[in-house]
N, C-alpha and C positions, 0 to 999 in steps of 0.2 A: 503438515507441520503446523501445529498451534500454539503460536507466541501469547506469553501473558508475562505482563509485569505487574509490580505493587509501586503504588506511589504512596508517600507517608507523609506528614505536617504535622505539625503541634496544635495546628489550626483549622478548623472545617474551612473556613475563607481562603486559604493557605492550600488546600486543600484540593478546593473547588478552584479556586487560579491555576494552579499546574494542570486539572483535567481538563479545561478549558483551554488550553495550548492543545494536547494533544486527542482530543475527542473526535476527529474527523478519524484517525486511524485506531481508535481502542473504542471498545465500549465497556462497559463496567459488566462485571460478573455478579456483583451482589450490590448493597448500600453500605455508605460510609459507616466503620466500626469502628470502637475504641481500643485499642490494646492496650490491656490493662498492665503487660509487663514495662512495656517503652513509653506509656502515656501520650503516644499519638495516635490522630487519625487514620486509617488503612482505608486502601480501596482496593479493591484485584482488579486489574484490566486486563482484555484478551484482545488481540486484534483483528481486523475485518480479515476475513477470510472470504476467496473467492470461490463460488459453487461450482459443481463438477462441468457445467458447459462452456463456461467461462474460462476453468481452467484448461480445459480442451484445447480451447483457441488460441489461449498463450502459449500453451505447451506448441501447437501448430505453428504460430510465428516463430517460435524457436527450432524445432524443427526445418522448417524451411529454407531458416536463417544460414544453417550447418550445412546445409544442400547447397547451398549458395556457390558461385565461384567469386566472385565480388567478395568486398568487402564487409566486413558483416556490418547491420543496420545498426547493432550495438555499439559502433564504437560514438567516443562522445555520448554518449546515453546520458540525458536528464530528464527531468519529469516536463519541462518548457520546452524540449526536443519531440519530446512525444508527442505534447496538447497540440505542437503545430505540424507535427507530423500528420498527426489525426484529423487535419483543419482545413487539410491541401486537397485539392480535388483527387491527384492522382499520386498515391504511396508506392512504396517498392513493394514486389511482392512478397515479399515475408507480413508486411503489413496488414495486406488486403482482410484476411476473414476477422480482424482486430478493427478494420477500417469497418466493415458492415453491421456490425453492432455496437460503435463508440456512441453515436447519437444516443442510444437511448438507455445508454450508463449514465447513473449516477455518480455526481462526484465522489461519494465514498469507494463503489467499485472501479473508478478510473484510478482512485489515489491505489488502490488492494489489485488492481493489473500494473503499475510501475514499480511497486513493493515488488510483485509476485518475478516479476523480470529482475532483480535485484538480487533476491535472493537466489532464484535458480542459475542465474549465472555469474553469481558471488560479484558484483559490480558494484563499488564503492563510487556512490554518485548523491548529487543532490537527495535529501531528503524530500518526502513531500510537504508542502507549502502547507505551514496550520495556522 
């Protein structure tokens, strides 16, 4: 699934302020244009998308989650649930193969695995932090 929006201003400054809120989860498609029929500025932004190993492993914590007899790890789910979930020496196992490669994510794909858990399981939660 590949989200994209447009953001628009009357003002490159205008412009450049709103992509600056939210540049940790978008990157830009092209360079700022003018549309000549509305006289604002345009940007297309798509957002970070996570690569097929990555999405593996979330798809596997979800998976495992559903195996579960317990409660699922999702409930309560935020993104400040997760970071310290991710912080703790020992996770529940749905965690684990999430746990073994959080160190050496980047913030962008840590923010594009809390998104990716959001969306797959329609959970209306914190935004991530920009």
């Amino acid at each position: 699934m590949m989200s994209s929006i447009r953001i628009a201003a009357k003002s490159i400054d205008d412009l450049n302020l709103i992509y600056k809120k939210i540049k940790k989860d978008f990157q830009a498609n092209d360079s700022i244009k003018l549309n000549q029929e509305t006289l604002e500025y345009e940007l297309f932004l798509k957002r970070f998308e996570l690569d097929g190993s990555l999405k593996a492993i979330c798809n596997k914590v979800i998976d495992t989650d559903d195996l579960m007899d317990d409660g699922s790890v999702f409930d309560g789910f935020s993104q400040s649930k997760l970071v310290s979930m991710m912080a703790a020496d020992k996770v529940a196992m749905p965690w684990r193969p999430l746990k073994a490669v959080w160190a050496d994510l980047s913030e962008v794909k840590r923010n594009a695995c809390f998104q990716y858990f959001c969306d797959e399981l329609e959970l209306t939660t914190e935004s991530p932090t920009v």
